[in-house]
N, C-alpha and C positions, 0 to 999 in steps of 0.2 A: 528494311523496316527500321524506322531511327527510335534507337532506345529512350526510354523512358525515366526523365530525370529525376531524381530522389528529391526529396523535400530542402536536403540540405545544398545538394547543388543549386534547386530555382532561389533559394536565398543568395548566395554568395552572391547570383546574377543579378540583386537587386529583383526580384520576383515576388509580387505576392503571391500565391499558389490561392485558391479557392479553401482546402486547409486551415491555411494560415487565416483568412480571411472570417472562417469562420469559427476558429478557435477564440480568436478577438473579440468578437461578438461576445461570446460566451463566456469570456474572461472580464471582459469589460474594460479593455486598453485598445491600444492602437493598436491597427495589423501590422505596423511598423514594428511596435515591439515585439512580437512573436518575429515578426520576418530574422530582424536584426539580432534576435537571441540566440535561431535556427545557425542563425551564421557563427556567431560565437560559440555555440555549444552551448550553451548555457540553459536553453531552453529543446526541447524534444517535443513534435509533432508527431505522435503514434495513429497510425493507421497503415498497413499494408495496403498496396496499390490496386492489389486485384479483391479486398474485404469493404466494397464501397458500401454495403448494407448498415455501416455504422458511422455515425460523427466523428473524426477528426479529437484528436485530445492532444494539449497541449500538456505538457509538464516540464517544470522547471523553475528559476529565478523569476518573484515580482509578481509571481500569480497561485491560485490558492494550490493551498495544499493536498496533494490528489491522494486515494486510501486504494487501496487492491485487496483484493478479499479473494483466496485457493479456496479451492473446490477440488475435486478429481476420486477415480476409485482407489480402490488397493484389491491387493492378489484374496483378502477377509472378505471384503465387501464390494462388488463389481457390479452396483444399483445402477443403471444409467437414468434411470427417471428420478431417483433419490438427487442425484447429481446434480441434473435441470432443473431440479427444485429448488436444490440450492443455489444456484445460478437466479433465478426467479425472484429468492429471498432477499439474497445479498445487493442486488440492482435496486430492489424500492427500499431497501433500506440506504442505500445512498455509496454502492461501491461505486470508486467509478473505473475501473479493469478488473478482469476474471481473469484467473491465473490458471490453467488445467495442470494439474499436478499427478494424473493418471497412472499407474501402476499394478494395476489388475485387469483382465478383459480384453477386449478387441479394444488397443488405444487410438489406432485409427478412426473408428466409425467413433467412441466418444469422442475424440476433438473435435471430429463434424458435425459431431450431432451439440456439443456445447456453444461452438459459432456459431450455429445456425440458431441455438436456443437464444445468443447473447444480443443484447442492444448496446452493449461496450465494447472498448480492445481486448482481445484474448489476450496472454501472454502463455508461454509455455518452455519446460527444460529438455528439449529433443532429447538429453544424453540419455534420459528414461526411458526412450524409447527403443533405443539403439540396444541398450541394457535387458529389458524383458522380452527383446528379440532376441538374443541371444542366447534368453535362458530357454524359451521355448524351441529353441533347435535345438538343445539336450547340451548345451553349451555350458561352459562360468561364466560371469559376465567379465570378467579379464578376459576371455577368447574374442570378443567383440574386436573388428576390426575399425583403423578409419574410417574407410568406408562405408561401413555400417550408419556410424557416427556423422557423416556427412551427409549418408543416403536421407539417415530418420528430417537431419535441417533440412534438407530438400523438401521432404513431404510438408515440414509443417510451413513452410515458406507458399508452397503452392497453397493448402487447405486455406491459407489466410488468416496464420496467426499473425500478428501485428509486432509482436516484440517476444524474443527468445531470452532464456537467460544460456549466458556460456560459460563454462569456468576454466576463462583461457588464463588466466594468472596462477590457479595450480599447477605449477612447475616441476623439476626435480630439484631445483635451489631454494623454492618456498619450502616443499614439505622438509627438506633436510636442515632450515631454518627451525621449523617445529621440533624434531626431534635432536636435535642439537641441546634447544633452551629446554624442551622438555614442557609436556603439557599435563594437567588435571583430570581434563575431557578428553582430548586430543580434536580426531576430525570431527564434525558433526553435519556437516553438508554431506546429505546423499552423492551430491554430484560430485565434493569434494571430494570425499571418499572413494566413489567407482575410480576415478583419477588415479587417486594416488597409487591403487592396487593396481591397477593398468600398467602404469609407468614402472612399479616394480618387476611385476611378474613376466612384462615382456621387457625392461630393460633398455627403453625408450622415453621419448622427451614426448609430453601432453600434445598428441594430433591439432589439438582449440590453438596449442601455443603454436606450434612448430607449422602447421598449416595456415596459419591464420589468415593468408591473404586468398586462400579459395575460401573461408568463413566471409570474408569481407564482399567477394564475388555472390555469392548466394545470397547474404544481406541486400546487397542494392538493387537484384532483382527485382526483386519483391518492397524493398524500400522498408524492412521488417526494420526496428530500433534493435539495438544488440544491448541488452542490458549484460553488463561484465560483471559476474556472478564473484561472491567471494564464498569461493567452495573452501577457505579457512578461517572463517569467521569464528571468533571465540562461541562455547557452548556454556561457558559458564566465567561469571566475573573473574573468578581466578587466571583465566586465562586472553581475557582481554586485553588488545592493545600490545601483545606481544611481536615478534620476529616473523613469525609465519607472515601474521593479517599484514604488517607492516610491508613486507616485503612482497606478498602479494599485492597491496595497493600501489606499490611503484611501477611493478608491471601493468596494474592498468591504465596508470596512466599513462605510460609509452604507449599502450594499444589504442590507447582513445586518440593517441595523436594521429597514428597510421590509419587509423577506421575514419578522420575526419576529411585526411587525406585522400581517400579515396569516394567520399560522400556519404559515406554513413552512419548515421548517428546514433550516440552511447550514451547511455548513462549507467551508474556506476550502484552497485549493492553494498550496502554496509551491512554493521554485526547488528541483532545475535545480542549476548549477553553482555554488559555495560553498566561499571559505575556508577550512579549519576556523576561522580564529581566526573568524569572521564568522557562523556557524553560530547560537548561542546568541543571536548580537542578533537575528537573522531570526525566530527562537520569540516573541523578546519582543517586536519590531515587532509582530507577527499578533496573537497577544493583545491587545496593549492598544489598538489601531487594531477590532479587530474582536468587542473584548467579547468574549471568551475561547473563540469559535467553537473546533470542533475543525479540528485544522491537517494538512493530509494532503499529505505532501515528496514529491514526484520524487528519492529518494537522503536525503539534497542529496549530491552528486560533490566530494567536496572537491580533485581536480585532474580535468585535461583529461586528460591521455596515459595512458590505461590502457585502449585499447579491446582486447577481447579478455579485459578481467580488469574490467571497470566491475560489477558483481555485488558486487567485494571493496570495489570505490572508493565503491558505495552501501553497503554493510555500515556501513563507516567511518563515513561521515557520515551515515546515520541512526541508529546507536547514539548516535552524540553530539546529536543532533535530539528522538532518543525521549527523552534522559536531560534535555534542556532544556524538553523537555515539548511535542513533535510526540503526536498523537496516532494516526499512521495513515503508513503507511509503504508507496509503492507501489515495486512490485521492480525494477529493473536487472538485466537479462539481459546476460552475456558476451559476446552479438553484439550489445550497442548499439551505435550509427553506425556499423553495421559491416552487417547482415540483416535480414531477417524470423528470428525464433528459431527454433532448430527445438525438439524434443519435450525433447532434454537440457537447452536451453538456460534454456528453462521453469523445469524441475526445478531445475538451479542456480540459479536465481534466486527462488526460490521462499525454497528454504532458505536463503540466503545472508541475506537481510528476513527471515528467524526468526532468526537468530540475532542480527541488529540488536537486531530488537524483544524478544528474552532479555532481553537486556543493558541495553536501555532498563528493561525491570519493575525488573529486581533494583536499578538506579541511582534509579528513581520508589519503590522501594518496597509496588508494587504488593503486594496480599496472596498469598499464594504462590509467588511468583515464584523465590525462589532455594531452594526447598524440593527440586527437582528438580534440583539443584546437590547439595544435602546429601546426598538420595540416592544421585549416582554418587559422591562422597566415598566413602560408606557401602561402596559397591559394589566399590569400585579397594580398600580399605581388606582388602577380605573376597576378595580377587581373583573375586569373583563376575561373570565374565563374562558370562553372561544378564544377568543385573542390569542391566550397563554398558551392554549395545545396547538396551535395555528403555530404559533415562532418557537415553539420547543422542538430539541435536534429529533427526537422521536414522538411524532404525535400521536403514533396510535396509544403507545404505552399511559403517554402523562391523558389522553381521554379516559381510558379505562382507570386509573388507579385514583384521577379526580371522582373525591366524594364527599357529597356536597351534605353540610347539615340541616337539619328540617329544623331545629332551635334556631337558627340565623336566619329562616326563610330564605334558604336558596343559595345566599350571598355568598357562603364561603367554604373551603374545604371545614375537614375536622380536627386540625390541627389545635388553631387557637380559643375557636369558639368567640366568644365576647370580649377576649382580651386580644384579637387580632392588632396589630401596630397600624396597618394599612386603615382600617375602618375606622381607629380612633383616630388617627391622621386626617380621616376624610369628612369626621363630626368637628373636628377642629377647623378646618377651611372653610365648612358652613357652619355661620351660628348659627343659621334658622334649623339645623338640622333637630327632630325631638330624638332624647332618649327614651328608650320602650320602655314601659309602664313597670315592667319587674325592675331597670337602673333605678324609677323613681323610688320604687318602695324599699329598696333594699336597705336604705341609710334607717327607713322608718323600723324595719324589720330587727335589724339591728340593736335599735335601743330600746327595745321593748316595745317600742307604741302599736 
């Protein structure tokens, strides 16, 4: 039976794949450029081979910038229809990949029951898997073996997730990096963490590292993307941009070269907590350390104290991430370090990585991108109200919170009332236009008459 070539091999061969073909479409470029990205790395083609039940997504250089919205239980809350709800929420609010991030329950039957709920690429962190199997044997999760650890990628490669995260650059030379300089937070990636206590307590070098090329086998299987997880990602600005992350990012970059090497494609995770002034170096570490991989932020958060408003704190710093050239922007919900999100929470978060990644297009340039800008111009200009909720990033909301005054007859919210800019702009362009009978009186009102 002649195996089945990855997305990144029918590039190299000059191949346009059906994929490719249609990610172009939907991008609105040449399938050339996606082919020729595929080839360079630069761009990623997410869909697993055997998950045909969904479109093709491209991410990467030169096209818009794509948002991911987590979903999954915990060991607290083990809802699976809560779940699919939010799967539900997050899709018409404009995600465009679900992440299962599952840690309570049968995590099996929810991965499949969340693909099968999704109309996008799933992504998922097998090593959770591998982890709350080993507690449920009466185990630590340090007793978990590689194999374990490779069986859980096995399953999720079959299920037809699309894209794994791995945290093969947690090292014994990154973490000893950390506590060397010495940290504030220290680890804060679940995944990074299981790692690091792994490698201590058995005394061993990270199975993601040290095996990496049966990771790389299992990947092109399935044709899954390996997103290269930064399991040291700073948790707080204090700790940003130091020795650990640094040093983890040079190992991915070596890995992204060996994974391209053998046909399959990466793209790379950034932090986590971030500067703003720090922001723009972090795009351009990742670049040029990783041969211009596509770069997918946690936010970046450019401060700590916003919990209950972190949604607005990642807006922030992924507009300035997309505009330095992030290509993939995963969402911050409201209740981070704070919950499990609920169904609102979602939703805000959802939108909140839209509006980032707006603002990243129209700063990148991307092609159309500020056309739908011009539009609600067009629309405020003509007081076309349908218009406005029509090209606004969230219509249902701006329909619902549009209220209209009965003193304007209709025409406008209740903001300005009769001193609106637009209406008097719009008496000015016509002189035939009359003013209402209380403009006439009021001069007269005024001076007594």
């Amino acid at each position: 039976m002649k195996e089945r070539q990855t997305q990144l091999e029918m590039a190299r061969q000059g191949i346009l794949s059906e994929e490719m073909k249609l990610c172009a479409k939907l991008e609105n470029v040449e399938p050339e450029t996606i082919r020729k990205g595929v080839e360079d790395g630069t761009i990623v083609v997410v869909r697993n081979n055997g998950h045909t039940s969904i479109p093709a997504l491209a991410i990467g250089k030169g096209l818009r910038t794509k948002i991911n919205a987590n979903v999954g239980t915990s060991k607290d809350r083990a809802d699976v229809a809560l779940e699919l709800e939010k799967v539900r929420v997050c899709i018409a609010a404009g995600a465009d990949t679900i992440m299962d991030l599952s840690t309570g329950g049968d995590l099996g039957a929810i991965r499949q029951a969340i693909i099968g709920a999704s109309t996008v690429a799933i992504g998922t962190v097998p090593i959770y898997q591998a982890a709350v199997a080993a507690v449920n044997a009466g185990k630590a999760v340090v007793e978990m073996t590689a194999d374990d650890l490779f069986r859980a990628i096995e399953e999720n490669g079959k299920d037809g997730v699309d894209f794994i995260t791995v945290h093969c650059g947690v090292t014994r030379r990154s973490v000893e990096c950390i506590e060397k300089q010495g940290r504030l937070l220290g680890i804060v990636s679940r995944g990074g963490s299981i790692l690091a206590h792994w490698m201590d307590f058995n005394n061993r070098e990270n199975p993601l590292y040290e095996q990496y090329d049966r990771l790389l086998g299992i990947a092109k299987n399935y044709d899954m993307v390996l997103s290269l997880g930064d399991g040291l990602r700073p948790g707080c600005l204090a700790d940003a941009t130091d020795r650990g992350q640094v040093q983890e990012l040079i190992l991915l970059g070596e890995l992204t070269r060996r994974a391209r090497e053998q046909g399959v494609q990466v793209m790379i995770e950034g932090p986590g907590h971030v500067p703003i002034r720090d922001i723009q170096a972090n795009i351009l570490l990742e670049k040029n350390l990783c041969n211009g991989a596509p770069f997918y932020v946690l936010g970046p958060l450019p401060t700590d104290i916003a919990p209950g408003y972190d949604h607005i704190t990642a807006a922030i710093g992924g507009a300035i991430a997309g505009w330095a050239g992030a290509d993939y922007l995963c969402y911050v919900t409201p209740s981070e370090h704070l919950r499990l999100p609920t169904i609102d929470d979602v939703r805000e978060g959802v939108v909140a990585s839209k509006i980032a990644a707006h603002i990243a297009d129209i700063a990148k340039g991307i092609p159309g991108a500020i056309e739908r800008d011009h539009r609600m111009a067009r629309c405020r200009k003509e007081l076309d109200w349908e218009g406005q909720i029509l090209a606004s990033i969230d219509p249902v909301r701006s329909r619902a919170w549009l209220e209209k005054s009965t003193s304007a007859k209709e025409e406008g919210c209740t903001m300005c009332g009769d001193l609106c800019a637009v209406k008097m702009g719009r008496k000015k362009r016509d002189p035939g236009s009359q003013e209402a009978p209380e403009e006439r009186e009021a001069p007269k009102k005024q001076r007594g008459i």
